[in-house]
GUMAR-148615 format. One record per atom (N, C-alpha, C, O): residue in one letter; atom name; z, x, y; residue number from 1. Coordinates in steps of 0.001 Angstrom, whole numbers, plus 500000, padded with zeros to 6 digits. Example, Ala and Ser with C-alpha at 12.3 -4.5 7.8 and 13.67 -1.06 7.14 Angstrom:
   resn   name       pz       px       py   resi
      A      N   507800   513190   494310      1
      A     CA   507800   512300   495500      1
      A      C   507800   513200   496700      1
      A      O   508465   514236   496681      1
      S      N   507080   512850   497750      2
      S     CA   507140   513670   498940      2
      S      C   507870   512900   500030      2
      S      O   508039   513409   501138      2
***
This chain:
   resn   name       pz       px       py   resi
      X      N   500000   500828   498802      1
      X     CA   500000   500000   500000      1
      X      C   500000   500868   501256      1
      X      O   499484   500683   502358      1
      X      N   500646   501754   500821      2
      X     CA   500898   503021   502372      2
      X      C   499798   503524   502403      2
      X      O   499447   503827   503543      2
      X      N   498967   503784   501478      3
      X     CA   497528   504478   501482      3
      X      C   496489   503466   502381      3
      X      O   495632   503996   503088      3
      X      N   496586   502297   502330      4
      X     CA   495297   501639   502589      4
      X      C   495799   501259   503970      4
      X      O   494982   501016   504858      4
      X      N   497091   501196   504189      5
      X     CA   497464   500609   505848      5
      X      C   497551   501912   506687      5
      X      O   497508   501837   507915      5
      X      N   497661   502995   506108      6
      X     CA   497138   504346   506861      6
      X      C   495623   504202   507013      6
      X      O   495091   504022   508108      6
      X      N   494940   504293   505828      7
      X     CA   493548   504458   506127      7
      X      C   492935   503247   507282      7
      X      O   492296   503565   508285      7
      X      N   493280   501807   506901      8
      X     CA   492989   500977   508112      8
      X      C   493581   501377   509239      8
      X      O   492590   501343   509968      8
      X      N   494220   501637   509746      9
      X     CA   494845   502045   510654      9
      X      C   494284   503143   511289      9
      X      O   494168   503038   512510      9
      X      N   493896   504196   510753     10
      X     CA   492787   505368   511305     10
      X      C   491508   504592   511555     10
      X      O   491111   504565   512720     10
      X      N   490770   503924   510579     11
      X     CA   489394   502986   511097     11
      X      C   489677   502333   512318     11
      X      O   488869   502682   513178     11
      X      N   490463   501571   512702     12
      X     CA   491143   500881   513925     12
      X      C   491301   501734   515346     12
      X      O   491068   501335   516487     12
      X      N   491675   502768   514996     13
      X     CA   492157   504066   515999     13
      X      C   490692   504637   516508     13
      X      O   490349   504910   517659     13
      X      N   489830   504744   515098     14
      X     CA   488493   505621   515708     14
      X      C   487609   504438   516250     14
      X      O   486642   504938   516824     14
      X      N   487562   503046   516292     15
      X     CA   486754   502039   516497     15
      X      C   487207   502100   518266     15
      X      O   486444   502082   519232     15
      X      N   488445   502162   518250     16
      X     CA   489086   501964   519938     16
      X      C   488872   503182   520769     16
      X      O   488527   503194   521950     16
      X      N   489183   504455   519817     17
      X     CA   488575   505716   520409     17
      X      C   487230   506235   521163     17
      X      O   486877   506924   522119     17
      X      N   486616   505297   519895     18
      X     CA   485091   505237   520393     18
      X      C   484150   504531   521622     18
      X      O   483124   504663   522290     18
      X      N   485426   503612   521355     19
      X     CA   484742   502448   522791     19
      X      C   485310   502971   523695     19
      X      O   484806   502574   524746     19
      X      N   486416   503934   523934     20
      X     CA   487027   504086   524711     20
      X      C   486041   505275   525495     20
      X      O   485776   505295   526697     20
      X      N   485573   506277   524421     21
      X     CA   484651   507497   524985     21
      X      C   483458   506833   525656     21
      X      O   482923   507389   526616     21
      X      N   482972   505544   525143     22
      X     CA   481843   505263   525662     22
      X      C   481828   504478   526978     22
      X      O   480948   504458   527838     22
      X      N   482941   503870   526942     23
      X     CA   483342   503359   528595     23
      X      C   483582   504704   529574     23
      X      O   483198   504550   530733     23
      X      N   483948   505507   529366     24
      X     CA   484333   506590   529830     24
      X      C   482918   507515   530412     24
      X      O   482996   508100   531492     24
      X      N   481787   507564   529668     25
      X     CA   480484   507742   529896     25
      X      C   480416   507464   531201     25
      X      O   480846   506394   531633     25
      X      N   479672   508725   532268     26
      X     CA   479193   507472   533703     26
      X      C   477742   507058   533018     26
      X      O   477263   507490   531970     26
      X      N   477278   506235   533797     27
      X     CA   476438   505560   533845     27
      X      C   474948   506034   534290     27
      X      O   474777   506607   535367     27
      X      N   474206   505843   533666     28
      X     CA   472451   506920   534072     28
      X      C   472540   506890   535557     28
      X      O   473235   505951   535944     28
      X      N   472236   507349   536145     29
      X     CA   472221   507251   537577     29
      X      C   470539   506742   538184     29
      X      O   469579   507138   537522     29
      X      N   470325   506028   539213     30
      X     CA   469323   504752   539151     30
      X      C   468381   505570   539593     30
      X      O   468610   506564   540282     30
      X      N   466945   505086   539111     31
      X     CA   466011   505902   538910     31
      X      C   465563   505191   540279     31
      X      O   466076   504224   540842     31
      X      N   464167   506160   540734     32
      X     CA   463596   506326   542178     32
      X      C   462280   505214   541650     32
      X      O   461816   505154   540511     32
      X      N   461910   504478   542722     33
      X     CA   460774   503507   542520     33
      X      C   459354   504147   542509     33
      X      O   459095   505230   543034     33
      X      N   458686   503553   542017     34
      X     CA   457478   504858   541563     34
      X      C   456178   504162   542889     34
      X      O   456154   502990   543264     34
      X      N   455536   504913   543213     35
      X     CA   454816   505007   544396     35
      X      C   454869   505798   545803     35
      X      O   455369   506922   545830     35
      X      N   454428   505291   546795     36
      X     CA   454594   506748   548211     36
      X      C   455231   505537   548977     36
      X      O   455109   504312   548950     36
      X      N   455865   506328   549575     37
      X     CA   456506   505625   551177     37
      X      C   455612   505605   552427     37
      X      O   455359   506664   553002     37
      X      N   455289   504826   552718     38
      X     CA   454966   505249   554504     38
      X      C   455893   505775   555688     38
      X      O   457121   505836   555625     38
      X      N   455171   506117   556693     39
      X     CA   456085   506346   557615     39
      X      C   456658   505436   558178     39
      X      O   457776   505566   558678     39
      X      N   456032   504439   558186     40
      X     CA   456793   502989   559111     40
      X      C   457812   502701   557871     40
      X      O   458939   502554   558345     40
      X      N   457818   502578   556561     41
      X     CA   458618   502423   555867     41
      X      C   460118   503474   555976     41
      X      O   461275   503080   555830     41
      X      N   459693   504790   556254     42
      X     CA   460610   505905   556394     42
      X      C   461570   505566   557710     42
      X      O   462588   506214   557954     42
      X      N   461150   504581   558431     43
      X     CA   461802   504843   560046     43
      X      C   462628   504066   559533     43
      X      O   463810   504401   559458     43
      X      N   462055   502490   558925     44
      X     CA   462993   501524   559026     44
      X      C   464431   501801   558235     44
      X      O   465598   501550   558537     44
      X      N   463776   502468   557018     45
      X     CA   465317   502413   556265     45
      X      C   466548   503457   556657     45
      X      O   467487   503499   555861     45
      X      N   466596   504218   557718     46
      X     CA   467690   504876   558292     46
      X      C   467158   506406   558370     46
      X      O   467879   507288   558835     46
***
């Protein structure tokens, strides 16, 4: 009985571990829009 509520108990630990590393991940950082800018476009946005 001590064998299998250890072993569940490690499956449980690495399932939370794991989500935990993957929340922890940042996030891709947002990609650039594909095409050219104009200059009248360049003034307006700052």
């Amino acid at each position: 009985m001590a064998l299998l509520f250890s072993r569940n108990t490690r499956n449980q630990l690495k399932q939370v571990f794991d989500a935990l590393r993957e929340l922890m991940t940042p996030p891709d950082p947002p990609k650039r829009p594909i095409g050219f800018v104009t200059q009248g476009e360049k003034k307006n946005t700052g």
